[in-house]
DRENZATOR-816744 format. One record per residue (C-alpha): x, y, z. Coordinates in steps of 0.1 Angstrom, whole numbers, padded with zeros to 4 digits. Layout:
! DRENZATOR-816744
<atom xx="X" yy="Y" zz="Z"/>
...
//
This chain:
! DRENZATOR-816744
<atom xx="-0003" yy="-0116" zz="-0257"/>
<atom xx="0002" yy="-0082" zz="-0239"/>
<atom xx="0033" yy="-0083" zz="-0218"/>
<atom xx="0028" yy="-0073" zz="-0178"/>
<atom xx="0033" yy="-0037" zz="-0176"/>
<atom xx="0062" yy="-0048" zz="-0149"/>
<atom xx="0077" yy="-0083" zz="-0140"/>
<atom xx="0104" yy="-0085" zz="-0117"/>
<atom xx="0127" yy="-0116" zz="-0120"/>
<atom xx="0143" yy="-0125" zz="-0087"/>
<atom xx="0154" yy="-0090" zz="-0084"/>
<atom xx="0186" yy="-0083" zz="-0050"/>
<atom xx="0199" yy="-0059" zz="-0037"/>
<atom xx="0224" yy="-0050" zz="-0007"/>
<atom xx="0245" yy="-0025" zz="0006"/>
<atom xx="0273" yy="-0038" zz="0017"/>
<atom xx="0266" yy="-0067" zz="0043"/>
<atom xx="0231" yy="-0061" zz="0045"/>
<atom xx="0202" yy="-0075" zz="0026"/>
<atom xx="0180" yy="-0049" zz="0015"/>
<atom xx="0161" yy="-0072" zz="-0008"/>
<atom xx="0162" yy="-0108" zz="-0016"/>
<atom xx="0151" yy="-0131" zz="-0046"/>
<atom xx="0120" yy="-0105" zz="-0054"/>
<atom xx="0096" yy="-0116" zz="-0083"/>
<atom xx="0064" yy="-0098" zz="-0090"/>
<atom xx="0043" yy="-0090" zz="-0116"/>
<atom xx="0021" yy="-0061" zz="-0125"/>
<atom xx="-0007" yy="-0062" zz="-0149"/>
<atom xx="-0015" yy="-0033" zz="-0173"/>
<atom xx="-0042" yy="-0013" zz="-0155"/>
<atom xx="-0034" yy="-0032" zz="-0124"/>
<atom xx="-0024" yy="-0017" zz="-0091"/>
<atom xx="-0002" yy="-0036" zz="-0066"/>
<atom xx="0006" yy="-0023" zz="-0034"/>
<atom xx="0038" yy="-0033" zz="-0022"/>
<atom xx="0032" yy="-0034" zz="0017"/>
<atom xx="0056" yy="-0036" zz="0047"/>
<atom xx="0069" yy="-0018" zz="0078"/>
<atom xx="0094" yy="0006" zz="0073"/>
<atom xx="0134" yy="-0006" zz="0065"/>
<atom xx="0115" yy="-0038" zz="0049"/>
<atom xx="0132" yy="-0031" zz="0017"/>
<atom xx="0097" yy="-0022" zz="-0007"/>
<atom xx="0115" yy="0018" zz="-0015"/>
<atom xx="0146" yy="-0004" zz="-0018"/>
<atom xx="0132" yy="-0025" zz="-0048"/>
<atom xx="0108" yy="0006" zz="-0063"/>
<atom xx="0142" yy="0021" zz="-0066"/>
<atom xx="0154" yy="-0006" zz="-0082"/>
<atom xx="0125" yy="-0010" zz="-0110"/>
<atom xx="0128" yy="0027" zz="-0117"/>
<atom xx="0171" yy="0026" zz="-0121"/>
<atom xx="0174" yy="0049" zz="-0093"/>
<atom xx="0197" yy="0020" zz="-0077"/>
<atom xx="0214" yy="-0006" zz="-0096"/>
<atom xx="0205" yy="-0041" zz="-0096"/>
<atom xx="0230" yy="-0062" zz="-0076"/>
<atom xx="0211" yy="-0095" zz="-0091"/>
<atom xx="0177" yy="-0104" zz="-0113"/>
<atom xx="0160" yy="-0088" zz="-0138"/>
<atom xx="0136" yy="-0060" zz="-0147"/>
<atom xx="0111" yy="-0058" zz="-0171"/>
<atom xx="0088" yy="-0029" zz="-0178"/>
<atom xx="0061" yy="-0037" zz="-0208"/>
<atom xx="0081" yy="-0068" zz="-0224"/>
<atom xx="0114" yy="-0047" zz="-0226"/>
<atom xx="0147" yy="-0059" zz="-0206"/>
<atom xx="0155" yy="-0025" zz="-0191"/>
<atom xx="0177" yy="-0041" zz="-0160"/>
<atom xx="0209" yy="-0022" zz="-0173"/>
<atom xx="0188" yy="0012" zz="-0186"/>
<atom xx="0192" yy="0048" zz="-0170"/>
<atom xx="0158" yy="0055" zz="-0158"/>
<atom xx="0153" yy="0082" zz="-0184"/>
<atom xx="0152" yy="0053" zz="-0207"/>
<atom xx="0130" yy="0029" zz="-0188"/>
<atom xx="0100" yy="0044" zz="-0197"/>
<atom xx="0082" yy="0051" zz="-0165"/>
<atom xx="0066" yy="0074" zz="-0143"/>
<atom xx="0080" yy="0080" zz="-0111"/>
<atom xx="0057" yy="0099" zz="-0081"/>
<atom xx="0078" yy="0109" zz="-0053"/>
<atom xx="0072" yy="0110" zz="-0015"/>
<atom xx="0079" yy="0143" zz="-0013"/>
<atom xx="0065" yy="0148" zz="-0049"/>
<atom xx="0095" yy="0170" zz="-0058"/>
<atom xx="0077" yy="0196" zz="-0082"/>
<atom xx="0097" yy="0219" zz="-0094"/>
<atom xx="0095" yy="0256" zz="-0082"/>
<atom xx="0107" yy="0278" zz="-0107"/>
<atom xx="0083" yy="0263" zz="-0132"/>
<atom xx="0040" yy="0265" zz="-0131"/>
<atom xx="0022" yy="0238" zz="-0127"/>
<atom xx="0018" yy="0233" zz="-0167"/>
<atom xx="0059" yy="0231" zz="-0169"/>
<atom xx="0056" yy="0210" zz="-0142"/>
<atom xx="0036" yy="0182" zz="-0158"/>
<atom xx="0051" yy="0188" zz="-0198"/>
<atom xx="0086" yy="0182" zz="-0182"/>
<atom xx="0080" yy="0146" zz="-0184"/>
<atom xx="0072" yy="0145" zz="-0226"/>
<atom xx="0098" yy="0169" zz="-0230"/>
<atom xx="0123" yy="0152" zz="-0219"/>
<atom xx="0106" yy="0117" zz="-0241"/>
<atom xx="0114" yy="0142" zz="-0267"/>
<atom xx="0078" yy="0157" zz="-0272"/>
<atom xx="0078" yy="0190" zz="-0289"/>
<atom xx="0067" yy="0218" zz="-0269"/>
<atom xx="0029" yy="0216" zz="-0280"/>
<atom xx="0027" yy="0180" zz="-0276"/>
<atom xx="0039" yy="0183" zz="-0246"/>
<atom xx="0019" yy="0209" zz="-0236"/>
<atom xx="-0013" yy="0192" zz="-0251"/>
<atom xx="-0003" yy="0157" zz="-0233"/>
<atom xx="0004" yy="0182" zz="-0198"/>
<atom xx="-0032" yy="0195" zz="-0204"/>
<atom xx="-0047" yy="0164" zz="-0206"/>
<atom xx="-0029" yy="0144" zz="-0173"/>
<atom xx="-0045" yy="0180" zz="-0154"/>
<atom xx="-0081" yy="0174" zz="-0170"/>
<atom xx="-0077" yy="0139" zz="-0158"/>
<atom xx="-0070" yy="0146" zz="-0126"/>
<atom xx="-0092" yy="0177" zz="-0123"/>
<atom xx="-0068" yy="0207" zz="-0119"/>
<atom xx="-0069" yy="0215" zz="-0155"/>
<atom xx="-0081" yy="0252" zz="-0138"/>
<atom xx="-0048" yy="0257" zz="-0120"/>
<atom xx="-0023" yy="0255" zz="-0147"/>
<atom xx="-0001" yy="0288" zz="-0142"/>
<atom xx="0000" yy="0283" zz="-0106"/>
<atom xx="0034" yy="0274" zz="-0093"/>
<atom xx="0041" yy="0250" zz="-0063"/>
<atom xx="0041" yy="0270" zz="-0036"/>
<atom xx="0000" yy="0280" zz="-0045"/>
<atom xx="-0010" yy="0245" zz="-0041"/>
<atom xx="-0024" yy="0227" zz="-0013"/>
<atom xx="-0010" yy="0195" zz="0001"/>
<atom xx="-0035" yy="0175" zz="-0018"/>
<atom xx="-0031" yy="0196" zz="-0053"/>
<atom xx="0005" yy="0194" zz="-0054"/>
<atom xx="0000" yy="0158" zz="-0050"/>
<atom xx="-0023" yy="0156" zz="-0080"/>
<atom xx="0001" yy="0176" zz="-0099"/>
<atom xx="0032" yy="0153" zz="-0093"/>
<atom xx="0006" yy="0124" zz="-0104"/>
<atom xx="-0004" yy="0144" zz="-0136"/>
<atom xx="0034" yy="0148" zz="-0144"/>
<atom xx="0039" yy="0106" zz="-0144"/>
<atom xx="0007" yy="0100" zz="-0166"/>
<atom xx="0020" yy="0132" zz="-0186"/>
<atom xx="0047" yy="0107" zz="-0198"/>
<atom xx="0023" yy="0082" zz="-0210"/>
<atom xx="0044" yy="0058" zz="-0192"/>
<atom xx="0030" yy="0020" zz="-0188"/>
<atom xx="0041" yy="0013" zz="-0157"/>
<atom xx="0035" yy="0045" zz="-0125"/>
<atom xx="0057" yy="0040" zz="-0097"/>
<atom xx="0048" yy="0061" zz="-0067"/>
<atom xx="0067" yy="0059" zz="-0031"/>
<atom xx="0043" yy="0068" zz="-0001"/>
<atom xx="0026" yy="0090" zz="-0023"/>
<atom xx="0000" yy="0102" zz="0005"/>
<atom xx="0022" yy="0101" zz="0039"/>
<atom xx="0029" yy="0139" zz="0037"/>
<atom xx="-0009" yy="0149" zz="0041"/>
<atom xx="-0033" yy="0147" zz="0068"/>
<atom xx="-0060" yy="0115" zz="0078"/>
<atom xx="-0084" yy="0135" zz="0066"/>
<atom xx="-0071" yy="0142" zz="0031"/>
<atom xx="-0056" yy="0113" zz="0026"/>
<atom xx="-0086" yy="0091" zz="0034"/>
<atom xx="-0105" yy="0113" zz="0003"/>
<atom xx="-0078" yy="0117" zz="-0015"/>
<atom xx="-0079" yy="0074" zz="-0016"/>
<atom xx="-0113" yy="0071" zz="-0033"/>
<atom xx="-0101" yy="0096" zz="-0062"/>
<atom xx="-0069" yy="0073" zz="-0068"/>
<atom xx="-0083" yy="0045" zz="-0069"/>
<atom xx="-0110" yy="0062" zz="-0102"/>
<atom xx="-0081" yy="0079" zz="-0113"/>
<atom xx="-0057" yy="0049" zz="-0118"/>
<atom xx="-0086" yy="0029" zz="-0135"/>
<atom xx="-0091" yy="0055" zz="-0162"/>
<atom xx="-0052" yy="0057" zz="-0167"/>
<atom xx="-0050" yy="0023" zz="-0177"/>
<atom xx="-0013" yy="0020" zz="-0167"/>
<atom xx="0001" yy="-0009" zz="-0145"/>
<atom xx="0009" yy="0009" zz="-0109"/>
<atom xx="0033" yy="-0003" zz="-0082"/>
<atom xx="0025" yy="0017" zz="-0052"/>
<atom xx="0050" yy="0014" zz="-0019"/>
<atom xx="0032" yy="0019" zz="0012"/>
<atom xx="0036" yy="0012" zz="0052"/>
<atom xx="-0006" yy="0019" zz="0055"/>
<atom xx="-0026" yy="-0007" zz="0055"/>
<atom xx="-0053" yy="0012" zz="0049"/>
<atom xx="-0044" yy="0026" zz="0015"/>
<atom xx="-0032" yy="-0008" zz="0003"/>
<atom xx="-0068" yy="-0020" zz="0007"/>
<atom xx="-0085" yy="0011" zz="-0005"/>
<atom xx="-0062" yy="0015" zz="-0039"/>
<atom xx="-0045" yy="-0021" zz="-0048"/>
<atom xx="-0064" yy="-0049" zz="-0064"/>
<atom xx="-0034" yy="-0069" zz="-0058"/>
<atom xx="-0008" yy="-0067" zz="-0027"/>
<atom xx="0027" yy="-0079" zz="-0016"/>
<atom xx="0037" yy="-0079" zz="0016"/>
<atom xx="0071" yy="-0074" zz="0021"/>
<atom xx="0091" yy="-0083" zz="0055"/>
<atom xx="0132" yy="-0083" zz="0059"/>
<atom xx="0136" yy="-0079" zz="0022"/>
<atom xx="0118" yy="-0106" zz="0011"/>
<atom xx="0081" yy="-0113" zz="0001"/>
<atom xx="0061" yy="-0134" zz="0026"/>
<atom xx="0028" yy="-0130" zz="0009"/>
<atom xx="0011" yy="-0115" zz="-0023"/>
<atom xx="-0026" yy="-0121" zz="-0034"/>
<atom xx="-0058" yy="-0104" zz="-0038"/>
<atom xx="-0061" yy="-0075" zz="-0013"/>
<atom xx="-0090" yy="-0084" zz="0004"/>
<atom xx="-0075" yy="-0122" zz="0006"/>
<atom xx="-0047" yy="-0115" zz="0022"/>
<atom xx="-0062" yy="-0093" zz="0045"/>
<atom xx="-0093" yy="-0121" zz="0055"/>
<atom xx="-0063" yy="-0154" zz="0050"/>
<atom xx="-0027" yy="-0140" zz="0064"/>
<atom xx="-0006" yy="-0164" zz="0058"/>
<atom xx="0012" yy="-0159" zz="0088"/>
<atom xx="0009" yy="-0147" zz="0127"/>
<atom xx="0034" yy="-0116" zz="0120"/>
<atom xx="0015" yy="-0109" zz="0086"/>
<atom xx="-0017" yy="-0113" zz="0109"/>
<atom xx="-0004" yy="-0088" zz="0129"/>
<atom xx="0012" yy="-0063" zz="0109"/>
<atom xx="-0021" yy="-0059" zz="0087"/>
<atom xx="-0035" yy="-0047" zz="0119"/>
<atom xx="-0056" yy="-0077" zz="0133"/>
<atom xx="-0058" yy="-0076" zz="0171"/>
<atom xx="-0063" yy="-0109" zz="0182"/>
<atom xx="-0033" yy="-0131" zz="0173"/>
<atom xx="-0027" yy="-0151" zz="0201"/>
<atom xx="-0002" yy="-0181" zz="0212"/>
<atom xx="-0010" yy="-0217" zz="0200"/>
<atom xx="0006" yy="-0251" zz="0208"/>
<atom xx="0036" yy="-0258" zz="0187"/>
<atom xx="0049" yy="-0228" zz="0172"/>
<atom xx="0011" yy="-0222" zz="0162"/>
<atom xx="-0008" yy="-0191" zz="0167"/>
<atom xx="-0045" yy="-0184" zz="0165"/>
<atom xx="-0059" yy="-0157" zz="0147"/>
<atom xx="-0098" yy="-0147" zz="0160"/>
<atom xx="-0113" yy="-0125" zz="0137"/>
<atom xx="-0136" yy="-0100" zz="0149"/>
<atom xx="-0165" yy="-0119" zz="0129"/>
<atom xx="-0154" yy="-0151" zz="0147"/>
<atom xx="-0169" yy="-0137" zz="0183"/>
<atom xx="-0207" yy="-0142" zz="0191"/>
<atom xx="-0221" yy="-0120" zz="0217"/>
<atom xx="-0247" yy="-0133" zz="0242"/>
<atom xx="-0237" yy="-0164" zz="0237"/>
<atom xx="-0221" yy="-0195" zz="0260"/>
<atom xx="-0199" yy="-0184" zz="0293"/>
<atom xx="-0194" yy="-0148" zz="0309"/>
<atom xx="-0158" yy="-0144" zz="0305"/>
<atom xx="-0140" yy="-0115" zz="0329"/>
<atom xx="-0133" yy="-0081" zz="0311"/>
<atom xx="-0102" yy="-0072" zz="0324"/>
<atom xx="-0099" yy="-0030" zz="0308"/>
<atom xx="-0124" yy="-0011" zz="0293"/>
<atom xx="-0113" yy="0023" zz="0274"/>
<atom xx="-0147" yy="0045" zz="0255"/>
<atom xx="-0138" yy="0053" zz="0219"/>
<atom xx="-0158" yy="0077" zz="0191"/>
<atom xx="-0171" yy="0047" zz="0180"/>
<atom xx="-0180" yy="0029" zz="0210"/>
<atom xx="-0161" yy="0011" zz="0238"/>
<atom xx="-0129" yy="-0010" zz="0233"/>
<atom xx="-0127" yy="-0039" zz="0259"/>
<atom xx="-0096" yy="-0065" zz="0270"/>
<atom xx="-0115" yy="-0099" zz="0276"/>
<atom xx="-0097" yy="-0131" zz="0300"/>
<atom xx="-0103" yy="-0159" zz="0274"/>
<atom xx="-0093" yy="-0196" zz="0278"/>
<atom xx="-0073" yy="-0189" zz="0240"/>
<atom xx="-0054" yy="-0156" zz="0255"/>
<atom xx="-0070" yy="-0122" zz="0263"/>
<atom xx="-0094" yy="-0106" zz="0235"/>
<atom xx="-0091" yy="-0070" zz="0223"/>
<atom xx="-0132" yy="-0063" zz="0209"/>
<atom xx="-0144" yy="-0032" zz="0196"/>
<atom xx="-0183" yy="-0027" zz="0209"/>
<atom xx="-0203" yy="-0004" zz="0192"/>
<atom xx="-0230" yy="0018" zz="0213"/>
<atom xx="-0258" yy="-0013" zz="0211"/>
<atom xx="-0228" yy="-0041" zz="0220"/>
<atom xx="-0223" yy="-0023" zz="0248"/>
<atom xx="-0248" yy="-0035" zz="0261"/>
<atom xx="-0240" yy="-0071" zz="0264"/>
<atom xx="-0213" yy="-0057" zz="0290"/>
<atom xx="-0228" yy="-0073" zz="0323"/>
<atom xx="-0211" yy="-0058" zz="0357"/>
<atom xx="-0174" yy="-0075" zz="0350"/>
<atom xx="-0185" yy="-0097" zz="0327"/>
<atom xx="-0190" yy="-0104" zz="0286"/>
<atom xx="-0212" yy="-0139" zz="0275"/>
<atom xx="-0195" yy="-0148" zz="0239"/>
<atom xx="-0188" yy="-0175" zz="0225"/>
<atom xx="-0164" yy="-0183" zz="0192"/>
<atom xx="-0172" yy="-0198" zz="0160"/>
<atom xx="-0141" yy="-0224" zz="0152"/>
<atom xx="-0151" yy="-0219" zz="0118"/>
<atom xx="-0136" yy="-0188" zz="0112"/>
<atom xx="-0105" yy="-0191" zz="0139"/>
<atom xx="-0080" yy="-0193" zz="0120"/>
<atom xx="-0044" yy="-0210" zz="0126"/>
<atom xx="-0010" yy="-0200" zz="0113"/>
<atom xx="0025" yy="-0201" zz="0120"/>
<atom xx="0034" yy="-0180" zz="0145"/>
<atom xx="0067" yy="-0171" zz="0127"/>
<atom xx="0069" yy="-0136" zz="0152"/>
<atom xx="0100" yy="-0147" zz="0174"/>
<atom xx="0127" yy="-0115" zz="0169"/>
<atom xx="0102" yy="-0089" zz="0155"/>
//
């Protein structure tokens, strides 16, 4: 049986009287990416880190590949490590760059080089070899600092934010190629991220992290359709999480809402959008934020929207949200 490329046993960690993490497990498959997902001072760096023996373990255990490497300087942990701020070096070009990582696994200087070669091909900069870090773009040097993890041959990539530093517009491209690129790599892949957005578009898997502990993991697109909670609910960006009975809260999809159907209902705000015309809607539940494309604007009657809800798909939760 092939070990997970990472399982983390109850891993803890604070500094001083605060609780950066607490009673962690996860597991990463080989050729799995989990996306490790949570606001920022949740604690998700705080436990990369940790896997990666860039901070010590204060309790658990970490496993990379079957091997007990809890008490191991990360040069002896065997993975690869992708910075936020990708932390190439300057004084070497881009082919130093990515051999660094097999030279220091003690790779002869042709391995290395050959291995180096090969992480560039893979991520298509194999052309840009003797350029040095200040040549690249935004996006290349991020490419590059990948290259230099899968360089190592590593099972398990690590990478911290690894697209916050660019712009939407490369990053949302820049998505669709990691997501090809880690399925040909074949490694297991933690990524930490605060966007929701690139959790979906490159995890199969994600963990969502709140206060240093996990409140959720499952299949992406499960955990995004079936929070378990109103705060999760909210923080993966649904708009309509309103108050229940009871410490309750219902979540309304935006599948849940049928237009031209059952009572007019007031719209209290209306704002245009590129995509068509946010409205704020008085409901008997709490007050609806919709998103109306060009044609479902047309439903918009004077003050007025006719919908109805399908109590199939409203969902309820705890509303666990009191002191965020």
């Amino acid at each position: 049986m092939i070990p997970p490329a990472l399982a983390l046993h109850h891993f803890s960690k604070r500094f001083g009287p605060t609780v950066a993490a607490e009673d962690v497990t996860l597991t990463v498959a080989p050729g799995e990416t989990v996306a490790l997902l949570g606001p920022s001072g949740c604690g998700k760096s705080t436990v990369l880190r940790g896997v990666a023996g860039l901070e010590r373990v204060g309790a658990g255990r970490v496993e990379v590949a079957g091997r007990d490497v809890t008490a191991l300087a990360p040069e002896e942990r065997q993975v690869g490590l992708v910075f936020q701020d990708y932390a190439l070096f300057p004084h070497l070009n881009v082919l130093g760059n990515v051999a660094y990582g097999p030279r220091m696994r003690g790779a002869g200087r042709a391995e290395a080089e050959r291995r180096a070669r090969e992480a560039l091909a893979l991520v298509g900069l194999e052309a840009l070899g003797a350029r040095r870090p200040a040549e690249l773009s935004g996006g290349q040097a991020q490419r590059v600092a990948l290259a230099r993890a899968v360089a190592t041959g590593s099972p398990l990539l690590l990478l911290d934010e690894p697209l916050s530093n660019l712009d939407e517009q490369l990053r949302a491209r820049l998505r669709a190629d990691l997501r090809g690129l880690f399925a040909r790599v074949g490694a297991g892949v933690l990524l930490v991220t605060h966007d929701q957005r690139e959790a979906l578009a490159l995890a199969s898997r994600v963990a969502v992290m709140r206060a240093g502990r996990l409140v959720q993991v499952g299949a992406a697109a499960e955990v995004f359709a079936r929070p378990a909670t109103a705060w999760v609910a909210a923080f993966l960006g649904h708009a309509n999480v309103l108050p229940g009975p009871g410490g309750t809260a219902h979540l309304i999809p935006e599948d849940a809402v049928r237009l031209g159907e059952g009572d007019p209902h007031p719209v209290t705000a209306r704002q245009t959008t590129d995509t068509g015309t946010e409205v704020a809607v008085a409901h008997p539940l709490g007050p609806l934020t919709l998103h109306l494309s060009a044609r479902e604007t047309g439903q918009l009657q004077g003050g007025t929207l006719r919908l109805t809800l399908d109590p199939a798909r409203v969902l309820t939760l705890p509303d666990d949200r009191v002191g965020t």
